[in-house]
C-alpha positions, 0 to 999 in steps of 0.5 A, spaced: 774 836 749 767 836 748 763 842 752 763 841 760 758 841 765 760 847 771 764 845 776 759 844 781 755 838 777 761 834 774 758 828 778 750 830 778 745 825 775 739 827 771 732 823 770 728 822 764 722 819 763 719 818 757 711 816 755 710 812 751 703 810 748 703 804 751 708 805 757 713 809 761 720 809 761 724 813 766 732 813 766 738 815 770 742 819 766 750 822 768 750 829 767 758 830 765 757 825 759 750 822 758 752 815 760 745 812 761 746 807 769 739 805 769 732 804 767 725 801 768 718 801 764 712 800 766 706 798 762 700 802 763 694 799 766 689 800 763 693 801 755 690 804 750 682 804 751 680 803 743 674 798 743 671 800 750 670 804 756 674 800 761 669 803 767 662 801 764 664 796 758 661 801 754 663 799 747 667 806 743 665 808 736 670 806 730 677 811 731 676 813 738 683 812 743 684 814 750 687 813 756 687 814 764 691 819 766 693 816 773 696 811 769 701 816 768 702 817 775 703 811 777 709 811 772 712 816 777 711 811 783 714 805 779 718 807 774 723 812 776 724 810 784 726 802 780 730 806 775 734 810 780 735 803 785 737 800 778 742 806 776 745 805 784 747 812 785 744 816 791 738 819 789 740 825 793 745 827 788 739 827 782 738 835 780 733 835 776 727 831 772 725 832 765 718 829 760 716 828 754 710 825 751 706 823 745 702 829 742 697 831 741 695 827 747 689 831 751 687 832 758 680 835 759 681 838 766 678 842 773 683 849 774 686 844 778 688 840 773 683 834 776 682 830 769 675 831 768 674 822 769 676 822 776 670 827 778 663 823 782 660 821 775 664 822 770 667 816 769 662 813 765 663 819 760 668 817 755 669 825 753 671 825 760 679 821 759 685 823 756 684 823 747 691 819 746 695 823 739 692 816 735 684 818 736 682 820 729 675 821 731 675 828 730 675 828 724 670 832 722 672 837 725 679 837 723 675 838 716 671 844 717 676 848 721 681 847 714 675 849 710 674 854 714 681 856 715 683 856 707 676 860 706 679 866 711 685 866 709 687 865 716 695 867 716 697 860 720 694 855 716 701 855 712 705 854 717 701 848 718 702 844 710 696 848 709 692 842 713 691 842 720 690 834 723 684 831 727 689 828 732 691 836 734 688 840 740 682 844 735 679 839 731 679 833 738 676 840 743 671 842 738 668 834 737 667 834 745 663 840 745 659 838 739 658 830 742 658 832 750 656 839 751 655 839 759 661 836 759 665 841 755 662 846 760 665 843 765 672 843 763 677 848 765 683 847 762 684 842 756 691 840 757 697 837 753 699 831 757 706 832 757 704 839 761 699 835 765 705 831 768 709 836 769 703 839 773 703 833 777 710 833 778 712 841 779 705 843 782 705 849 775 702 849 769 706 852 764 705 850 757 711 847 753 712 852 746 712 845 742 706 842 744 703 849 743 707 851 737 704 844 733 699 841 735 695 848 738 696 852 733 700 857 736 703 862 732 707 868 732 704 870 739 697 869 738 692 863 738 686 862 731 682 869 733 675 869 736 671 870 730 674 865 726 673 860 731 665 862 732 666 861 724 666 853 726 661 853 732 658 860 735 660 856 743 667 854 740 668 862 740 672 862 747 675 856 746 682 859 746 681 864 751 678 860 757 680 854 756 687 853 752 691 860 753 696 860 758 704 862 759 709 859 755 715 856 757 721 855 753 724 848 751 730 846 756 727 851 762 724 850 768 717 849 769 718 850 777 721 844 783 719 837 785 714 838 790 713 833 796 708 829 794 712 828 787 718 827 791 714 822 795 711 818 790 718 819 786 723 819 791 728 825 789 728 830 792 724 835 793 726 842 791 730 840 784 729 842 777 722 840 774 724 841 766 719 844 762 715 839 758 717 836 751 713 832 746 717 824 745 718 826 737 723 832 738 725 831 744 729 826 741 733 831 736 738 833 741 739 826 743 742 824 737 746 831 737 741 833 731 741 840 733 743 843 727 739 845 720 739 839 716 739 834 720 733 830 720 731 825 726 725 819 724 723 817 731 721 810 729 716 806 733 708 805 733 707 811 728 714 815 726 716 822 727 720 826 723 724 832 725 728 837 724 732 844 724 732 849 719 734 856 719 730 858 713 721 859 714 719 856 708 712 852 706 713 845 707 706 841 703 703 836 708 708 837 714 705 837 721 708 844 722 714 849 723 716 853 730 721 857 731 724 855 737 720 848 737 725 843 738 732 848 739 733 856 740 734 860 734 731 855 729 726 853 725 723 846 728 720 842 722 715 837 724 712 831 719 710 824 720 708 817 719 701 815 723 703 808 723 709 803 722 710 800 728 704 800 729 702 797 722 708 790 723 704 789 730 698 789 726 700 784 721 703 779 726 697 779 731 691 778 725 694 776 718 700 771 719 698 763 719 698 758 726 704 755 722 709 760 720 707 762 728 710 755 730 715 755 726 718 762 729 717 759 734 720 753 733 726 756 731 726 761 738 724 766 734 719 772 734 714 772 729 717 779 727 724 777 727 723 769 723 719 774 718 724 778 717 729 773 716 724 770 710 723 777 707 731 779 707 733 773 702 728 775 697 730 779 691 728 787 691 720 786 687 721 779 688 714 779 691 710 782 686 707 787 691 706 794 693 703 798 699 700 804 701 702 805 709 696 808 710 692 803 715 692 809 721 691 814 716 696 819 712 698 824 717 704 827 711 704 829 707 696 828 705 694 830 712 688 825 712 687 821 716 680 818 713 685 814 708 686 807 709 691 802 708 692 796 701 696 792 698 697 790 692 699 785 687 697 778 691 696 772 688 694 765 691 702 764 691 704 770 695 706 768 703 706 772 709 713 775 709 713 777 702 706 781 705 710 783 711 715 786 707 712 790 702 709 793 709 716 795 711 718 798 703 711 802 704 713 805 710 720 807 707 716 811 701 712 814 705 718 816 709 722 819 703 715 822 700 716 826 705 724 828 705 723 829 697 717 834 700 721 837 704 728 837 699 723 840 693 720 846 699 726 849 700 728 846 706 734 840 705 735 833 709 742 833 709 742 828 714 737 822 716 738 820 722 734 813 726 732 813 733 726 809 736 724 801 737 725 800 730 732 801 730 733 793 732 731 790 725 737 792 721 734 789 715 728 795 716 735 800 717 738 798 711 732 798 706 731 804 709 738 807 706 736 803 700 730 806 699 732 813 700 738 814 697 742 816 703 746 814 709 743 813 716 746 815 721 742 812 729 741 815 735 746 811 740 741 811 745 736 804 746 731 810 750 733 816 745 726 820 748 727 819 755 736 821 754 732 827 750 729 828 757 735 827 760 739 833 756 733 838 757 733 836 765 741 838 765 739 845 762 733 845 767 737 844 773 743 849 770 748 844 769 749 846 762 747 854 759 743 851 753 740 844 750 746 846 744 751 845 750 748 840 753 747 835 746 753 836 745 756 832 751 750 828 753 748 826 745 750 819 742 750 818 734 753 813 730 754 816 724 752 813 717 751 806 720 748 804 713 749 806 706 745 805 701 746 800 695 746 803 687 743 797 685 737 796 690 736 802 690 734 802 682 731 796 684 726 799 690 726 806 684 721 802 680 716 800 687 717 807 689 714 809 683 708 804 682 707 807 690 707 814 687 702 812 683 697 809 687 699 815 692 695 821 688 690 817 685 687 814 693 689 820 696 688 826 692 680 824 690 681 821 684 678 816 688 674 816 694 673 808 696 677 809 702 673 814 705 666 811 702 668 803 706 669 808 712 663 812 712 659 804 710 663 802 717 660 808 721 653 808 718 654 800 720 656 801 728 651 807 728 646 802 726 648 797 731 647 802 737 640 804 736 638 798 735 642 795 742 
């Protein structure tokens, strides 16, 4: 028998919720075994803010996301009193309630925690709402704080890959002070969304170690130094201190207790624990019981993160980041990722298919997704003569580059939509194992690869995958794995468990080696995965610059078209 919940929780029930990029899902979980009773979604109402202000209409330059932060609430509001109706258990009987979110996400705020948007006037600003982890706008920044950094010689940029993103919480600050100084002044606190909720719902502000950790650059203590940020911007000086610094809390801990108002808008009780905040990627590691070195988690949706435990410290080219205690106690948290996958299929379906394969899926009672999965899976390994780059979001390992952009190569006036498809979903696959070879030749070993997320439905995609890498998948048990995460971090919160380890172990759900890879497949993708090399170093590692160049030609084009509007 597996670890046990003490005596007192055996039939107590936690809360997830998970905030995703396009909506929140909140499930009920049972605390002794992690059995899942029920759950509810709700989109967020005004989505994803990419092409304009949805206040004034004002259309947003090239590479700008956000969103609005009450949009989050109302998930609060929504779906979890429906998820607790829907899990029909008392929700007097509910211990605690635990979040995770996507990251980097920021929330420029009062000292209150009042985003800057909902203040009088504001809400025409667009640097006054939340800067959503897929807002690359920042890159310029992003590149002048890694010249910087490699100039120094600042100690932290190893931990790093040797490269800090524009996604991350200096490169995104930085650009609201250079584009809307008054504003920057205005704001108090810049916040990870994932501590916002927990704000919103405990009435504290506590910082979580992983955000902390990966995305704002904090190491062994301390934050990047005042003088280094003078370097970058003489007002930058005081960034860490007056508006990022702030108590950390560890993973699994209590950030503080419902409060009413949460309790009113959640309909739990107030007093119970409010676990401390997480980000959607690794969250989902003890999920999977992924809580030992090795075992890496690929949390595959719009974009894919991958995450792992390691107990050696090692300098990982490209990864996203290493924390000691950033995704269990006790070991090396390694981040790397995908910035799109998911994101990049969507994309294809909604701009580039025919009207007529359109009808024919739909015809067929199919999604367009699921029909041209079906004509991809008949054709033979490189029987459609092409490869791509899944670059269409940027490259965020193991180039950390997010002025890259995506190509496909080898169509002809033969070639079809599947077969384009498909050759999008074998370079998310390379560009998955150029990471687990990145990270094999760094010392720090994938010895299990485990899949969890949306994209675990396409057993095709599962199966290349294995193909690809040369290894076994295993899958998360779970269709919510972020939000059961969550849930395990709930049960440490509110004291049902004395670690996340102990939690994991009773709560998690695996399916281990769901797929197998095929010998001759394998050898066959060996030879596209090659070509995919090739391409790789010579579009992202300078040889040619055309990708940055057309960016720069599309700036220069948006700016133009601005000052004469």
């Amino acid at each position: 028998m597996g670890p046990q919940p003490r005596p007192e929780h055996a039939t107590a029930y936690v809360v997830g919720v998970d905030f995703g990029t396009l909506s929140g899902r909140a499930v009920v979980v049972r605390v002794s075994d992690g059995e899942e009773l029920g759950s509810a979604v709700l989109e967020y109402p005004h989505a994803v803010m990419d092409r304009v202000l949805a206040a004034t209409g004002e259309k947003l330059p090239p590479e700008w996301a956000l969103q609005v932060p009450s949009d989050y609430v109302d998930v609060l509001r929504t779906a979890v009193p429906e998820a607790v109706r829907n899990a029909g258990v008392d929700p007097r009987d509910v211990i605690g309630i635990a979040t995770d979110f996507t990251a980097c996400t920021m929330v420029p705020t009062t000292a209150d925690g009042t985003p800057l948007n909902e203040l009088p006037g504001l809400e025409t600003r667009p640097h006054a709402y939340v800067k959503l982890w897929k807002h690359h706008a920042a890159q310029e920044q992003a590149n002048r704080i890694n010249r910087i950094a490699e100039e120094r010689g600042e100690s932290w940029l190893p931990r790093y890959g040797g490269l800090i993103s524009s996604e991350w919480e200096f490169a995104k600050g930085l650009q609201l002070l250079e584009e809307d100084p008054e504003l920057y002044n205005q704001m108090e606190r810049w916040v990870e969304a994932a501590d916002w909720i927990v704000w919103q719902l405990s009435g504290e502000y506590v910082r979580n170690a992983c955000t902390a950790g990966y995305k704002g650059i904090l190491q062994d203590g301390e934050y990047p130094s005042e003088a280094f940020l003078a370097a970058l911007n003489p007002d930058f000086a005081s960034f860490a201190e007056d508006k990022v610094k702030h108590p950390i809390g560890a993973l699994g801990s209590q950030a503080g207790t419902l409060t009413e108002e949460a309790a009113g808008w959640t309909g739990l009780p107030a007093g119970i624990a409010v676990a401390v905040g997480n980000v959607d990627a690794h969250v989902a590691a003890p999920a999977a019981q992924a809580t030992d070195p090795g075992q890496m988690v690929a949390i595959m949706g719009t974009s894919t993160c991958h995450v792992m435990n390691s107990d050696v410290l090692r300098e990982v080219p490209g990864m996203c980041g290493v924390v000691d205690g950033g995704i269990v106690d006790g070991l090396y948290g390694y981040e790397a990722g995908q910035s799109g996958v998911g994101d990049i299929f969507g994309w294809y379906v909604d701009n580039q298919v025919p009207a007529a394969d359109k009808r024919k899926a739909d015809d067929a009672g199919l999604s367009v997704h699921q029909y041209l999965t079906e004509q991809a899976q008949d054709e033979p390994v490189g029987g459609h003569g092409l490869v791509a780059l899944d670059w269409h979001s940027g490259n965020r390992s193991v180039l950390v580059d997010h002025q890259l952009s995506g190509t496909v190569v080898g169509m002809t006036l033969s070639t079809k939509a599947h077969e384009v498809y498909r050759a999008l979903l074998e370079a998310t696959a390379f560009g998955t194992r150029k990471i687990v070879e990145t990270f094999n030749t760094a010392g720090v070993p994938v010895t299990e690869f485990i899949a969890a997320g949306g994209l675990l439905k396409n057993r095709f995609l599962m199966q290349l995958y294995s193909d690809v890498l040369r290894m076994p998948i295993s899958t998360i048990g779970s269709d919510q794995g972020p939000a059961l995460g969550s849930a395990i971090h709930a049960a440490v919160a509110a004291g049902a468990y004395p670690d996340v380890r102990a939690a994991a172990a009773a709560m998690g759900q695996v399916n281990r080696d769901a797929y197998l890879p095929d010998p001759e497949r394998a050898a066959a993708y060996d030879r596209l995965y090659a070509e995919y090399e090739l391409l790789h170093d010579y579009f992202g590692r300078g040889e040619n610059q055309v990708m940055k160049r057309l960016k720069d030609i599309r700036r220069e084009a948006y700016s133009k078209a601005a000052v004469s509007a």
